[in-house]
C-alpha positions in Angstrom: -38.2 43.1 -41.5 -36.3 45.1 -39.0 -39.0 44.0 -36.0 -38.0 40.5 -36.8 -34.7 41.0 -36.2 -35.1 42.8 -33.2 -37.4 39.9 -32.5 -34.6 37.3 -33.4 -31.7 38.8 -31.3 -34.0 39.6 -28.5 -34.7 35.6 -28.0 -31.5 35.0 -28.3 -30.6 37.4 -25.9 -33.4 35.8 -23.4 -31.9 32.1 -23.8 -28.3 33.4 -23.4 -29.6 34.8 -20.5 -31.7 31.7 -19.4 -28.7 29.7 -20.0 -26.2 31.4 -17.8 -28.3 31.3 -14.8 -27.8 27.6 -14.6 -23.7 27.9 -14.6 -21.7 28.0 -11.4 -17.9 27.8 -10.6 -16.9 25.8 -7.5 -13.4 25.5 -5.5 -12.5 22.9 -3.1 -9.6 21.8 -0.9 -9.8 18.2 0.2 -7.2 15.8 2.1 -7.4 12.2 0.6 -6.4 9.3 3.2 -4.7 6.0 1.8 -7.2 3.2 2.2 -5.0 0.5 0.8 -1.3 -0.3 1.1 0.9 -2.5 -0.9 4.7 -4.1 -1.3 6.4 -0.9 -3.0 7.1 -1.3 -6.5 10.6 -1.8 -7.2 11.3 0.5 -10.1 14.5 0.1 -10.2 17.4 -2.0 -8.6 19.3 0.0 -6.2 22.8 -1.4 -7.4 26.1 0.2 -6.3 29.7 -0.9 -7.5 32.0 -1.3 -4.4 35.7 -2.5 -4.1 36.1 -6.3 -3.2 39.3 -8.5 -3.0 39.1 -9.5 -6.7 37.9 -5.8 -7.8 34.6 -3.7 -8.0 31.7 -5.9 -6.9 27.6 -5.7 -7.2 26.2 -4.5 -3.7 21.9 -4.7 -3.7 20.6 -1.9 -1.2 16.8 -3.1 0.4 14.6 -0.2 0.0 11.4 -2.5 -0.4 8.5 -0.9 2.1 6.0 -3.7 2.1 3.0 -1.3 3.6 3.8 1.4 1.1 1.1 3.8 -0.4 1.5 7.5 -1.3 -2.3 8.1 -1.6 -2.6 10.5 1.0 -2.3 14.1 0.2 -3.8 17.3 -0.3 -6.1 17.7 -3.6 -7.3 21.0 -4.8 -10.4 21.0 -7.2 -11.8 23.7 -9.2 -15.2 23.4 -11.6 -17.7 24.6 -13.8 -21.0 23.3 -13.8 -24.6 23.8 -15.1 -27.5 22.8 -13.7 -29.9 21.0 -15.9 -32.9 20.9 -14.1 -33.6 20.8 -10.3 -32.6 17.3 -9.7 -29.1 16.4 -12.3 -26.2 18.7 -12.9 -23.2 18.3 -15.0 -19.9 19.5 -13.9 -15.7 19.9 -15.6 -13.3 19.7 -12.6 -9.8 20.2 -12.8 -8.3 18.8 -9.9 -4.5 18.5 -8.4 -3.0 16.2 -6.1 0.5 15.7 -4.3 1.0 13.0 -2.1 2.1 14.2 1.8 3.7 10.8 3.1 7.1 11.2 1.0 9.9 9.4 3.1 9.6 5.2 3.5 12.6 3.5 5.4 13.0 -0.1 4.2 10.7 -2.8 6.2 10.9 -5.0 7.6 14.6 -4.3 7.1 17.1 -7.2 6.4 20.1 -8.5 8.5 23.5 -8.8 6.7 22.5 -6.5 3.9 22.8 -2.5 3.6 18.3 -1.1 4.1 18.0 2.3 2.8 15.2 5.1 2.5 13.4 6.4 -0.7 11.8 9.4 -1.1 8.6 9.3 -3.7 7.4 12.9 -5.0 4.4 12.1 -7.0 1.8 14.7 -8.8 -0.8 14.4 -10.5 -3.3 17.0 -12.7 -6.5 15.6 -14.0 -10.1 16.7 -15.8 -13.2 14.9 -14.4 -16.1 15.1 -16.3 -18.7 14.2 -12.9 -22.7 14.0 -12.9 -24.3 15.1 -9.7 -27.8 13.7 -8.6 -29.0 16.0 -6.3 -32.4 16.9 -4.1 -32.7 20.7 -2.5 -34.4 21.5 0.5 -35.0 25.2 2.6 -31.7 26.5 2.5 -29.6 23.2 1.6 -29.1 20.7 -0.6 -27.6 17.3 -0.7 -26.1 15.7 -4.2 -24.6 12.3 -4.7 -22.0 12.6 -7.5 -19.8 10.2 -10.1 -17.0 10.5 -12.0 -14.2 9.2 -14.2 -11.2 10.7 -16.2 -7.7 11.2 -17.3 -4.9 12.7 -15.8 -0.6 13.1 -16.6 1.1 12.3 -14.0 5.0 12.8 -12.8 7.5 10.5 -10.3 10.5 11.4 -8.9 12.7 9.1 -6.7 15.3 9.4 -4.6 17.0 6.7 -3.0 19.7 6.8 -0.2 21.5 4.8 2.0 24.8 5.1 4.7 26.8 5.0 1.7 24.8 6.3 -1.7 22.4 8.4 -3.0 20.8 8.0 -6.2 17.7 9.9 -7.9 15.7 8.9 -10.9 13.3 10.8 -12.7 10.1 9.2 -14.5 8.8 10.3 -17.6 5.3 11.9 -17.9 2.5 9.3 -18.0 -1.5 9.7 -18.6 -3.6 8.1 -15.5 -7.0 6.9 -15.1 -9.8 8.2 -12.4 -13.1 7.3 -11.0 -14.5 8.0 -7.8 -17.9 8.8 -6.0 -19.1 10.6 -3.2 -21.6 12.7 -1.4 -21.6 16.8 -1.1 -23.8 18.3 1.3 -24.3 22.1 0.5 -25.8 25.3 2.4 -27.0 28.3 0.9 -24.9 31.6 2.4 -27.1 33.5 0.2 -29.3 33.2 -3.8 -25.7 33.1 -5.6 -22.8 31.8 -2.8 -23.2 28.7 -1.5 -20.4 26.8 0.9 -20.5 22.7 0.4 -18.9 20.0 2.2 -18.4 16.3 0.4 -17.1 13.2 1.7 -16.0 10.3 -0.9 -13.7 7.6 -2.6 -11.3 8.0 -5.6 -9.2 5.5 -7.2 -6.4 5.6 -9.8 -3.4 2.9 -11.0 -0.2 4.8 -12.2 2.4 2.6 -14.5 5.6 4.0 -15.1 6.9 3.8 -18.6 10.3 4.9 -18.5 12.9 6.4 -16.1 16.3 8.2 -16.0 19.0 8.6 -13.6 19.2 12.1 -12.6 22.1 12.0 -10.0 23.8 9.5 -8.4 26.4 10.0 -5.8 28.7 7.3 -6.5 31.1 7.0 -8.9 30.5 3.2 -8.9 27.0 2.6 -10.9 26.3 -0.1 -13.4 26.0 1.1 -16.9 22.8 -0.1 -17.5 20.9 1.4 -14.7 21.3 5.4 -16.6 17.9 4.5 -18.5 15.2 2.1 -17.6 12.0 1.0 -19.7 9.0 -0.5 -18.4 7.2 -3.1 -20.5 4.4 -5.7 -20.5 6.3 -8.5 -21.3 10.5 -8.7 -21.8 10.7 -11.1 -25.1 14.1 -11.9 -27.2 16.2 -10.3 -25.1 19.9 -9.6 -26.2 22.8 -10.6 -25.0 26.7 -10.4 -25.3 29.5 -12.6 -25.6 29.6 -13.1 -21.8 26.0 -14.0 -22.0 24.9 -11.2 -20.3 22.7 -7.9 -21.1 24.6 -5.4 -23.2 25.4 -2.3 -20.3 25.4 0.1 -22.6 21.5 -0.6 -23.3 18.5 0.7 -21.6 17.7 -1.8 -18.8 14.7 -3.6 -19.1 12.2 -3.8 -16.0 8.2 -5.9 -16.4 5.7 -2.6 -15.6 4.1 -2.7 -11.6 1.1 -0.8 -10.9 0.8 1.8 -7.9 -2.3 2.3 -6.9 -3.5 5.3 -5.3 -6.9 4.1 -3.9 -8.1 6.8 -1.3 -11.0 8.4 0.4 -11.4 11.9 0.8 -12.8 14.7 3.1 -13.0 18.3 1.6 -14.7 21.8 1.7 -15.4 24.7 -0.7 -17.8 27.8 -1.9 -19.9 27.6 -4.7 -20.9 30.4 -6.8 -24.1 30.4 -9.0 -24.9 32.8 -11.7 -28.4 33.7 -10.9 -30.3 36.7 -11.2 
């Protein structure tokens, strides 16, 4: 009795053992570069209150960027993986991004009107569960790999012209991913390896709802303290002077961002092998 169980942990023992040399642990730092622009979202209406001859009057700053993107930026990856033969591994990435290009001046800007700047601070932390098709050779190997998942990600803008500032900060929203690429790697030694990879990701953000988190003037219409994002704007309310009720969240259709980029990275590679 005692020989079997000897027996039984000893195989388990053996397939732990047989399991863990096909796990490895990888770390990456890539720079994505925007490969698609677009008219910038207008989130929000950059509104101030300014004195006029028959009192306080609506003034619209431009901010609109019509070659806008904020999908370049570094991204740093870290993974496990296991290998599950010679030819297909598996791997979990985490991977972090924050957009470099941050400032965007209004353009083309508008005669007779007040053009202003906005500043876009965008993050974004994400798992990707990828699949890596792969073919070894002396001391290399070169593995084409796919993947798709879900990220949160956070917004903050600030807007500011000659005679305002204004910031607003968006609430927390899950994000979508899939991308592709190829990863070329060379063996430093049996367990370290350093890898190169080249490839394209893609992602659409929505914003879902925003606050204001500092304005500079003391001039701001009511309703621009909260704004909501929805598909559609039905049966919408409003007062006796036929007008939205101020003291409501304003009401804005969703846009979509899209951070569509391709990316050029390097990393080690660290394989548990005997």
């Amino acid at each position: 009795m005692k020989r079997r169980i000897f027996l039984l942990i000893g195989l388990i023992i053996n397939s732990t053992l047989l399991f863990s040399q096909g796990i490895y642990f990888k770390a990456a730092s890539n720079y994505n570069f925007s490969i698609s622009t677009q008219q910038m979202p207008e989130y929000f209406s950059y509104l101030i209150l300014v004195p006029g001859t028959d009192g306080l009057r609506e003034l619209k700053i431009n901010l609109i960027d019509d070659e806008f993107s904020i999908a370049s930026g570094l991204n740093f990856q870290g993974s496990v993986g296991y290998s599950l033969n010679d030819y297909i591994s598996v791997e979990l990435r985490f991977s972090t991004f924050g957009n470099a290009k941050k400032v965007f001046e209004a353009s083309p800007a508008l005669e007779y009107t007040n053009n202003g700047t906005t500043e876009w601070n965008y993050k974004n932390y994400s798992l990707l569960p990828t699949i890596l098709f792969g073919q070894a050779f002396n001391k290399s190997a070169v593995n084409i790999f796919v993947n798709s998942g879900i990220g949160i990600s956070t917004l903050n803008i600030k807007a500011s012209s000659e005679i305002s500032f204004r910031e607003y900060e968006f609430e927390r929203c899950y994000t979508f991913f899939w991308g592709y690429g190829l990863e070329y790697d060379y063996f430093l030694s049996e367990n370290f390896m350093l890898f190169t990879n080249i490839g394209i990701t893609n992602t659409n953000y929505k914003a879902e709802k925003a606050k204001l988190k500092y304005s500079s003037s003391e001039f701001i219409p009511n309703r621009q303290d909260e704004i909501r994002y929805v598909d559609e704007i039905t049966n919408l309310k409003l007062n006796h002077h036929n007008a939205t009720d101020p003291d409501q969240p304003e009401l804005r259709l969703k846009e979509t961002l899209k951070l569509n980029s391709a990316f050029l990275g390097i990393g080690i590679k660290y394989a548990l092998k005997k």
